[in-house]
Phi, psi and omega in degrees: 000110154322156171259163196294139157295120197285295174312332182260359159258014183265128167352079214304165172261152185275173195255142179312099204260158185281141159318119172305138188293137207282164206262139197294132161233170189237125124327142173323300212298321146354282196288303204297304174274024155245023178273136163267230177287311195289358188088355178303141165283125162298139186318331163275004172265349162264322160331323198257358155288312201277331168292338185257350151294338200261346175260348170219128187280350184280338134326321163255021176236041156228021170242123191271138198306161140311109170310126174268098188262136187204159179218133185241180194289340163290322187265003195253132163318154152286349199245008144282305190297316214252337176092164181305133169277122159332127180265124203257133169231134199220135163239127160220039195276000200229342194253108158002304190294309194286115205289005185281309175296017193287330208246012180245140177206012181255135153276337141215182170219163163202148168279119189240314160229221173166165191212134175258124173267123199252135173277142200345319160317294219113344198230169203029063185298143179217153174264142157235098178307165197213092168269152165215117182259144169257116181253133180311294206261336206216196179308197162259166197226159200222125217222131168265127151211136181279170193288330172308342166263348172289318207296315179300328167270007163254348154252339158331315163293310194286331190276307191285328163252090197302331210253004185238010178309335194274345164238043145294019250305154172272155191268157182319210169224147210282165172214139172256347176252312194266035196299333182282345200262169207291287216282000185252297153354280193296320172267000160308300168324310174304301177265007144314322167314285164308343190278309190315329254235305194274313164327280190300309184280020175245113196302333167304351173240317178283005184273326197281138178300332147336272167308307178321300206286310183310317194242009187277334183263359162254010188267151211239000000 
């Protein structure tokens, strides 16, 4: 009896399999110069992803896709894209037509001087203002008032126009010891000036039979 062939009763052996081809890696530095301006990946960095998926698929289906970051006019402002918009000034303080100007009929005002009136007594003495309104259709027109009738005419305004209070400016503030002297005076004048100035150039106060009849029942 022969003995048994050792090789032909033994196990096969498996076959020797080759290394995979190593998996492409990219770096930042990589990514950053195949990236373009817009955040797009270049064609050529996909070309060559898509020939090393097409020659071995387990190798590209372990690179993982790319994003495409690009900004379109939904993410970009309009107002980047178009640049600051300009601010446009319309004077229509002269044109008829126009419903802002129906109710302006004053073009500016000053306060020019003032005078102290002194009482019979000797005691209780007022200042009395020198208004001069610039009239739209005609001449100036010359309005005496102290200061306790402007305080009357900014509530008169505040009880008719409640929601427009705000654009009142407040009037200056009283002094009892310096009511008389020039420098005290003088920023009084100023914000009278100013007040009459936010009243008259608003066509919504100066259109009211309110402003007409106060100063108009003052004029001189």
């Amino acid at each position: 009896m022969e003995p048994a062939n050792e090789e032909a009763g033994s196990a096969p052996l498996p076959p020797v399999l080759s290394p995979p081809p190593p998996v492409p890696v990219i770096n930042a530095d990589t990514l950053v110069a195949a990236t373009g301006n817009h955040g797009d990946v270049l064609p050529s960095l996909v070309d060559e992803s898509k020939e090393r998926s097409k020659e071995d698929p387990v190798a590209g289906s372990v690179v993982p896709p790319y994003w495409r970051h690009y900004r379109d006019t939904s993410r970009t402002s309009q107002i980047s894209l178009e640049g600051p918009h300009t601010i446009t000034l319309e004077d229509h303080t002269e044109d008829p037509n126009c419903h802002v100007s129906r109710g302006l009929w004053a073009k500016s005002v000053t306060i020019d001087d003032y005078c102290v009136v002194e009482g019979k007594t000797g005691v209780g003495s007022y200042v009395v203002w020198n208004c001069k309104i610039q009239t739209l259709d005609g001449g100036p027109i010359f309005v005496r008032m102290r200061y306790s009738e402007f305080d009357d005419l900014r509530q008169c305004l505040q009880r008719s126009f409640p929601f427009a209070t705000n654009a009142l400016p407040a009037l200056p503030p009283k002094s009892v010891l310096f009511k008389f002297r020039p420098s005290f005076l003088e920023s009084r004048r100023a914000g009278l000036e100013y007040f009459l100035h936010c009243v008259l150039l608003n066509p919504e106060f100066s259109g009211s039979p309110i402003v007409k009849d106060f100063l108009f029942g003052r004029m001189c």
